[in-house]
SEZAKE-661867 format. One record per residue (C-alpha): residue in one letter; x, y, z. Coordinates in pm, whole numbers, plus 32768, in hexadecimal, padded with zeros to 4 digits. Example, Ala and Ser with C-alpha at 12.3 -4.5 7.8 and 13.67 -1.06 7.14 Angstrom:
A84CE7E3E830C/S85577F9682CA/
***
This chain:
X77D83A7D7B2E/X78483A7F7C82/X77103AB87D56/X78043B4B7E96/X786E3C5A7DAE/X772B3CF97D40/X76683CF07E8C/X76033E357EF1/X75E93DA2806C/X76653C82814D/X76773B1F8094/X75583A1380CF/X7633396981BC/X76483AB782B1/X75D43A128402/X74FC3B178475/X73E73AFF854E/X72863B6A84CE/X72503C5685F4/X736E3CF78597/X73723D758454/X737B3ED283F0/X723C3EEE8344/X7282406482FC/X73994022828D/X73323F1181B1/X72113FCA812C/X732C40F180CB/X73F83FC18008/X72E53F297F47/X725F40D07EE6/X738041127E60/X73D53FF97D76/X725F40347D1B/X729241BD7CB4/X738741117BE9/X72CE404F7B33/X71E741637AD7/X7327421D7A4C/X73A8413B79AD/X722C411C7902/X7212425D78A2/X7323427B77F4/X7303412C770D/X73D4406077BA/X73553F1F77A9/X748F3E3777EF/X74C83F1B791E/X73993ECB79CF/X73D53D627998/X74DB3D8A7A5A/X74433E3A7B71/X730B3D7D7B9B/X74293C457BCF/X74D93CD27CC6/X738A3D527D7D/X72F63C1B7D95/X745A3B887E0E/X745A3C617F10/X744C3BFA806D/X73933D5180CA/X72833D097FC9/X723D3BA78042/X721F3BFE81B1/X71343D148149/X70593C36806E/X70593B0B8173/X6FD63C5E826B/X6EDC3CA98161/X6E2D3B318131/X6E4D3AF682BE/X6D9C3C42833F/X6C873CA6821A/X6B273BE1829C/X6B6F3AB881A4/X6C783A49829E/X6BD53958833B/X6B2338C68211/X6BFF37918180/X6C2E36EB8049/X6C0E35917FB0/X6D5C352780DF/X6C7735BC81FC/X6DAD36918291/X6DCE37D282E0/X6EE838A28381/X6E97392C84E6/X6FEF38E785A2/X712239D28560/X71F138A4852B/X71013826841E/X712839858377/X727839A7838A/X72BD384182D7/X71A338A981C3/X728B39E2816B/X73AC38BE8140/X72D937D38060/X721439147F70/X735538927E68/X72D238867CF1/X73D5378C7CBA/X731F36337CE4/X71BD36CF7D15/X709636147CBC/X6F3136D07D20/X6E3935E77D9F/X6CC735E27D20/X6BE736CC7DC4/X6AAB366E7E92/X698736C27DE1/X685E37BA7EDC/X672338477E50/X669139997EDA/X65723A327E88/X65163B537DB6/X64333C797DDF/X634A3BC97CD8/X63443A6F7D98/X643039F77CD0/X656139417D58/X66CA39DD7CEA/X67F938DC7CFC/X692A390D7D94/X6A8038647D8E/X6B2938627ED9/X6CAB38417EAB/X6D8137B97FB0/X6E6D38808087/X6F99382A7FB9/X6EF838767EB0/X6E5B39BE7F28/X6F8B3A547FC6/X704539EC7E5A/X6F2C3AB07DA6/X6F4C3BC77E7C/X70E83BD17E49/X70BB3BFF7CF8/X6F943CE37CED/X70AB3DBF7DA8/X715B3DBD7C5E/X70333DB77B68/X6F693EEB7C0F/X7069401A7BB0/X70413FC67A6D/X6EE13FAB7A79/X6E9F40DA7AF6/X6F9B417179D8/X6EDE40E27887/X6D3540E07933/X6C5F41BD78BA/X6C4743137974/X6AAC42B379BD/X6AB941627A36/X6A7F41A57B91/X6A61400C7C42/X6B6C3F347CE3/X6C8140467CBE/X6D3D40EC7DE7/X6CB942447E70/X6B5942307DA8/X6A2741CB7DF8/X68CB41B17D7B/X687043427DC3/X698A43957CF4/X688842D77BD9/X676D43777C49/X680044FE7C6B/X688144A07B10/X6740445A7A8E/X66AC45597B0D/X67A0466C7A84/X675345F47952/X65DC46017923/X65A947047A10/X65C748477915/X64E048E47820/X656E484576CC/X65DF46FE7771/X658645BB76AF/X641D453F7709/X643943F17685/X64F842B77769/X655E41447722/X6568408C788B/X665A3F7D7806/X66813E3D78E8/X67363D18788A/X66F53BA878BB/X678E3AD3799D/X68CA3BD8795F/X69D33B217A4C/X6939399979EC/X698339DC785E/X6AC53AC1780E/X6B993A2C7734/X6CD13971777C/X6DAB39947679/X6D6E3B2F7685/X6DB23B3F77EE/X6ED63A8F7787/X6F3B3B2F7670/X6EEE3C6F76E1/X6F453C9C7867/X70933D1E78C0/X70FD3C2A79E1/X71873AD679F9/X70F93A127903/X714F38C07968/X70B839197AF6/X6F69399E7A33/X6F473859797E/X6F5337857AC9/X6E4D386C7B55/X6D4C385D7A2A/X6D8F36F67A0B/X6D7A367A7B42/X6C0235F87B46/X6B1535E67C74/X6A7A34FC7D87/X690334F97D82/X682A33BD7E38/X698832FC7E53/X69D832D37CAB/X6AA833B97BDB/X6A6334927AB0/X6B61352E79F0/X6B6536D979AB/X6B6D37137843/X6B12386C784D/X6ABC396D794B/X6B943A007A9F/X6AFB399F7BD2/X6A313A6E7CC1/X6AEF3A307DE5/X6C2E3A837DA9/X6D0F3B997E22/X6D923C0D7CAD/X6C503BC87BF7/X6BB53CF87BFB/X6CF73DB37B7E/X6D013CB07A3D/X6B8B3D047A0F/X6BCA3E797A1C/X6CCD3E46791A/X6BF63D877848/X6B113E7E7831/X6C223FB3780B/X6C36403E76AF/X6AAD40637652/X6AE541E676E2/X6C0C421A75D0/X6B43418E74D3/X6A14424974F6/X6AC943717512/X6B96434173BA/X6A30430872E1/X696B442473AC/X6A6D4559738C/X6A1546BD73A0/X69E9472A7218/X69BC487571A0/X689A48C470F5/X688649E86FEA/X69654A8A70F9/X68C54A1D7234/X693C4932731F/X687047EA7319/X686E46E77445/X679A45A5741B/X67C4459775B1/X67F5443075DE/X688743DD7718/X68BA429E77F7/X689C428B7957/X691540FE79C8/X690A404C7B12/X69963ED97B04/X68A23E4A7A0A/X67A23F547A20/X6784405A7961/X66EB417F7896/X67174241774D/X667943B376FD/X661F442275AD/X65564536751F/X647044687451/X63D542D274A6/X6417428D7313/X65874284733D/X658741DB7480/X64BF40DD73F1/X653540867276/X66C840EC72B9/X671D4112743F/X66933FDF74AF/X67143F057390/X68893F9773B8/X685A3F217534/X67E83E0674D9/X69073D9D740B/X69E63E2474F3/X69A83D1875CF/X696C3C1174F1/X6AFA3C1E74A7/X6B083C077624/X6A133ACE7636/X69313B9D76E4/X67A43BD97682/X66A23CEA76C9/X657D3CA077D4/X64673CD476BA/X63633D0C77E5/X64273E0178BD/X64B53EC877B3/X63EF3FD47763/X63AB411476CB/X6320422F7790/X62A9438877C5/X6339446878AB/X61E4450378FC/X618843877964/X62A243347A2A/X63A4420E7A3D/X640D414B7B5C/X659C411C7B98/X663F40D47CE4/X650640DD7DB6/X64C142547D4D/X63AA42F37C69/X643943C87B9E/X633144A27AF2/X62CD45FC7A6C/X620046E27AF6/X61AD48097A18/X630B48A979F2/X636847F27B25/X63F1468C7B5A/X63F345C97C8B/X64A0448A7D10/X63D043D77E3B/X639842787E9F/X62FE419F7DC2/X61A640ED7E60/X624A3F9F7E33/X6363402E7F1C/X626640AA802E/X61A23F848037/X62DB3E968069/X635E3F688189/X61F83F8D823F/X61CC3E0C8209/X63323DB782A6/X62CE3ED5839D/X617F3E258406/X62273CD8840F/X63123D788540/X62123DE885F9/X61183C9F85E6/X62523BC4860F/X62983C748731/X61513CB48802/X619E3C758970/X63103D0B8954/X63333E4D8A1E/X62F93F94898C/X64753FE6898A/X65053EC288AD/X63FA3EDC87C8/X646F40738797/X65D5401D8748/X655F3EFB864F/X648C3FD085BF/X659340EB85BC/X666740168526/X65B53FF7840F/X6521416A83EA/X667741FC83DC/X670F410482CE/X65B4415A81E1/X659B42A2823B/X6737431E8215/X66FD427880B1/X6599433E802D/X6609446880F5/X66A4450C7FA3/X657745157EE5/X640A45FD7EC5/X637544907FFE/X62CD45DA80FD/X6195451A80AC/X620743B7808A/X62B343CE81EE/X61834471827B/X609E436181D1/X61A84229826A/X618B430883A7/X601342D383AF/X60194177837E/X612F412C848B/X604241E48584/X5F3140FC8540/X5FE73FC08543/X60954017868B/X5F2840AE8715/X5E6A3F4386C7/X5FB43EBC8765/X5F793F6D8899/X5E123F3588CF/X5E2A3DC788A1/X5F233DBE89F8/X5E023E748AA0/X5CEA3E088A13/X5C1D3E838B5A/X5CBA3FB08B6D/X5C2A41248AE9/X5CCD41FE89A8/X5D0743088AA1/X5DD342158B91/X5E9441678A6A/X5F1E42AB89E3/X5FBD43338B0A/X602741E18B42/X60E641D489FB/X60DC4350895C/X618244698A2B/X61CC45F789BE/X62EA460B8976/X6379475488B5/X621147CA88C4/X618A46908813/X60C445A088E3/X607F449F881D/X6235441E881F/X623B42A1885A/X632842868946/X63AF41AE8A69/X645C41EC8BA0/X65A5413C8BE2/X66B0410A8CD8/X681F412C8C5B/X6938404C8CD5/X69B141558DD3/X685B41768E7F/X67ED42AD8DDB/X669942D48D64/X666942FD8BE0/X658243098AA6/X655742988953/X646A42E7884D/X641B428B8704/X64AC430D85BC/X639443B984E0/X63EF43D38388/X638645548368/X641045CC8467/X6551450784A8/X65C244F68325/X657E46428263/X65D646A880F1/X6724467980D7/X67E947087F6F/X68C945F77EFC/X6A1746357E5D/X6A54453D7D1D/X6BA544BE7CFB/X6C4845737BA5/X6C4C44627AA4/X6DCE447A7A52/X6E38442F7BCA/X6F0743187C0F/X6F3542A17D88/X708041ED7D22/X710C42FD7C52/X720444187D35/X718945457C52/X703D44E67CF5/X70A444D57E54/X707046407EA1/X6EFA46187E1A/X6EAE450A7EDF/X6F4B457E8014/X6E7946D57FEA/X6D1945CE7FB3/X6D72453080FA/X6DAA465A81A2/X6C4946DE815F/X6BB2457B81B0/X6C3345AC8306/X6BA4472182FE/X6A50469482B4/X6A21458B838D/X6ACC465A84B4/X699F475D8440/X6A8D489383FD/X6B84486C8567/X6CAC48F48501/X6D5948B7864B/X6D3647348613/X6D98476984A4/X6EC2480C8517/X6F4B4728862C/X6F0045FD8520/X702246AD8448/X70F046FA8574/X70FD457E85EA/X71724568847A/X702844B6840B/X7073436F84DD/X702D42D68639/X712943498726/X710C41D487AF/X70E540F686C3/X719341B7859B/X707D413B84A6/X6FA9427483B9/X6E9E431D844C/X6D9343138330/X6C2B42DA8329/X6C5B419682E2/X6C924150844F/X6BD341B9858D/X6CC642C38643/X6C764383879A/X6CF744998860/X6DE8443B898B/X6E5F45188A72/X6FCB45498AF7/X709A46048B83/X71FF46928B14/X72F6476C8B92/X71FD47938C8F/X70F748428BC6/X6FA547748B85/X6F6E47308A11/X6EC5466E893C/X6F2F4529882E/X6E61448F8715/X6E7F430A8716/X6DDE41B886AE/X6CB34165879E/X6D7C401987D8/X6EA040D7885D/X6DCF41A7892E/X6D2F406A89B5/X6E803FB18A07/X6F0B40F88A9D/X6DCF414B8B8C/X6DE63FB88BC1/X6F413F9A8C47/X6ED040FB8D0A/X6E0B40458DD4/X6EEB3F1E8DCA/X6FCD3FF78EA4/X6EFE41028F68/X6F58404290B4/X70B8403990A6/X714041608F9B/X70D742638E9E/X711841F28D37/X71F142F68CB9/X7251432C8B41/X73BB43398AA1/X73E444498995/X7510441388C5/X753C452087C0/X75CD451A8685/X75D8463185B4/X746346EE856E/X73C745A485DE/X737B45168748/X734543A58776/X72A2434D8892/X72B442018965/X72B041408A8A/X739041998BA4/X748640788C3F/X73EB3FD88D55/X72733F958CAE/X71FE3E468C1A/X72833EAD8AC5/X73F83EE18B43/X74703DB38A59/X73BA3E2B8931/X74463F988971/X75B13F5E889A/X74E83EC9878A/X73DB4011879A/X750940EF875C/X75D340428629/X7496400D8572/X740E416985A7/X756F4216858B/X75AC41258437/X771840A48501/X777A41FC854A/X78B6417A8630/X790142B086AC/X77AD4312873C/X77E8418087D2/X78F84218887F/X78794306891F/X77454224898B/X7832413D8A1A/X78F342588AD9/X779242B58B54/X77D4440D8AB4/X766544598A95/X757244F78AFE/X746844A28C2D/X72FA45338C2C/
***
């Protein structure tokens, strides 16, 4: 076949430079081949997404964006067994050259061990960049249909879920009158060390000759080599997709044994239902007999065919009226009433990483030890904050307030309660004990920070689960998921409908870099003028810091002013000519205008607009 044919984007040979590729418009290329894919899915057609999964990961688009995704995710600094990593442009640009499957040969990985909650270690297989960025290429292809054939209730490793979608799940399920009181907390051991090789390879719809270099490649542990006969590694980019696939069909089969029957003319529901995260996960049922002698032995064989066995001391049958643990919430019923809080294993690891801050940190001023601490607060508390935790956050609250108070009276040992309070605790919003710290900001002014509190800073918050059919890849779903961003943005901008709507006037993007405004991404308000009317623009904190930056670059000699070019319903917004950024300006336009010549045109003729 001739590879120059089939591209869907520029040829590996393109010389581009890494700064300036159109990452939108990549992102639109490699989308669309993907919706594609789960068309051609859908409909049955096998030898048709063959095809399209080839010319995906052929594409030059797809590379550069999975050479992006191994170089800016937190692993990419960590190296393989070769001890490189990309950090130069030029370095990226020739790995987009050399991501070819012909002639590819993946190199062992380099054995790590981390440890678990339960002291013991977990291991992990560290691929190199090569091989990552190749792994993450074809995970490109392998996801749509992935997200096409898993079960509607497996809820880890997949695009646009996340573990609340579990819990909510879980609790919709037990939470009525006639809901199933009996659960099986499945777990299974060593899930990613012991899958089987020939049904990954038998069974996953991708590249079968690139899957058998990965799961044969072996690993480097204390300098000597050891062969993989079974097992994907934890570690790599597309392992938790072939684990999720593993582990996709126990919903179908559950539901084919357990139907609805009628009985003597009523309708008759055994209620057995599975709620999965990765490798955890949980079945109902109305009575512990069946879950016992025939739902746990159909599981059981279930994975056996997958090479996979059952953790005999973490599986267990339960009571809801006891409780069960799963994703660091308690999920248990009250009466008529369940509730979902944090478990005591979960509030005793954050309290001991919370004490560990403070006594690591004991002659550090009061100010960086608030934003360490806030750091931490706000990641624990935005994750319990959907659950019945009013009295777990005011219990954490407690304890925070006597670590910090012992760490206060150790820096003044010969000081008085009275003294150390006001030293420390101020009123503020009419309560006076607020740890807090004065601080000066870069531009002189005087300012203060206080510390998050759990109870007050995080209340109940109703969480919307994802609907189980949804498919992120899919264009029937676009709408949906367009609609669940939309009231993301409402909550976390706590009901401002004037932000909302100049987020869908700027077309949901950063007038200056062009990139999504999500809340993925810290954004900010900046504000502009135009047509000489003040207004206001929603962009990426790191465009608001390079704008105010090259602000002040030029406060002694010029105002930075701001070049509107319009097109259509749409304004892009950039740097005038004369700033630091004049060279970069040309390229600003064709990427955001996707080579609209004509617009060019009227650039070049400077028939635009001044503000």
């Amino acid at each position: 076949m001739n590879e120059n044919k089939t591209l869907c984007a520029p040829a590996d040979n393109r010389l581009t430079l890494w700064d300036s590729i159109d990452w939108t418009k990549a992102e639109l290329a490699v989308r669309k081949l993907q919706a594609r894919i789960v068309k051609a899915q859908k409909d049955g057609r096998h030898n048709k997404v063959k095809a399209l999964q080839w010319t995906l990961t052929h594409s030059f688009y797809a590379k550069a964006l999975a050479v992006k995704r191994v170089t800016s995710n937190g692993g990419g600094n960590t190296p393989g067994v070769d001890i490189e990593t990309w950090e130069k442009p030029e370095t990226k640009m020739q790995a987009i050259n050399d991501l070819r499957r012909r002639g590819y040969q993946p190199k062992p990985l380099r054995r790590a061990h981390i440890k678990k909650s339960n002291g013991r270690l977990r291991p992990l297989g560290i691929p190199t960049m090569k091989d990552r960025a190749m792994q993450a290429l074809y995970l490109m292809a392998l996801e749509p249909v992935a997200e096409t054939t898993g079960d509607t209730r497996s809820y880890g490793f997949r695009k646009e879920r996340h573990c609340m979608d579990a819990v909510q799940q879980c609790h919709n399920i037990l939470r009525k009158g006639y809901s199933p009181e009996w659960i099986l907390e499945g777990d299974i051991k060593g899930c990613f060390d012991h899958i089987s090789h020939e049904w990954l390879l038998a069974n996953i719809p991708m590249d079968k000759a690139m899957l058998r270099k990965w799961l044969k490649c072996g690993y480097i542990f204390n300098k000597q080599m050891f062969p993989t006969e079974e097992g994907t590694p934890q570690g790599g980019i597309i392992s938790p997709t072939l684990a999720n696939m593993t582990l996709d069909g126990l919903q179908k089969v559950l539901a084919e044994k357990y139907k609805r029957v009628r009985i003597k003319g009523k309708l008759y529901s055994p209620m057995v239902n599975l709620v999965r995260y990765a490798d955890d996960f949980i079945i109902t049922c109305e009575n512990r007999e069946t879950l016992e002698k025939e739902i746990k032995p159909l599981v059981a064989d279930f994975m056996s065919e997958r090479g996979l066995t059952l953790s005999e001391e973490k599986t267990v049958i339960t009571n809801i009226r006891d409780g069960f643990d799963f994703l660091g919430f308690n999920i248990r019923k009250y009466g008529n009433e369940i509730l979902t809080k944090p478990t005591k294993k979960a509030e005793k690891r954050f309290m001991e990483n919370i004490r560990k801050v403070i006594k690591g940190n004991k002659g550090c001023r009061q100010e960086s030890l608030i934003r360490m601490l806030n750091a931490k607060i706000r990641g624990w508390g935005a994750y319990y904050q959907h659950g019945a935790t009013r009295d777990s956050f005011h219990r954490v609250d407690h304890q925070i307030f006597l670590s910090l108070w012992q760490w206060a009276k150790r820096r003044h040992s010969k000081k008085g309660k009275r003294w150390i309070k006001d030293r420390y605790w101020h009123n503020i919003r009419g309560n006076s004990w607020t740890f807090a710290a004065k601080f000066k900001k870069s531009n002189g002014k005087e300012d203060q920070l206080t510390l998050l509190t759990l109870a007050s800073s995080f209340p109940f918050l109703q969480y919307t689960q994802i609907k189980g059919d949804m498919n992120p890849f899919d264009v029937d779903c676009r709408l949906y998921f367009n609609q669940r961003m939309k009231s993301k943005m409402l909550v976390s901008l706590k009901g401002r409908k004037s932000l909302l709507h100049l987020w869908e006037k700027q077309g949901r993007k950063c007038p200056i870099c062009g990139e999504p405004i999500d809340t993925h991404k810290a954004w900010n308000v900046m504000p502009t003028v135009q047509n000489g009317r003040k207004c206001n623009l929603l962009v990426h904190d790191k465009c608001f810091k390079l704008s105010h930056k090259s602000n002040d670059n030029n406060q002694g000699n010029r105002i930075k002013k701001t070049l509107v070019l319009r097109y259509g319903k749409d304004r892009l917004f950039l740097f005038c000519p004369g700033s630091s950024r004049e060279g970069t300006l040309q390229a600003q336009v064709e990427r955001h205008i996707n080579h609209r010549y004509s617009y060019l045109s009227l650039w070049r003729r400077r028939l635009c607009i001044y503000v």
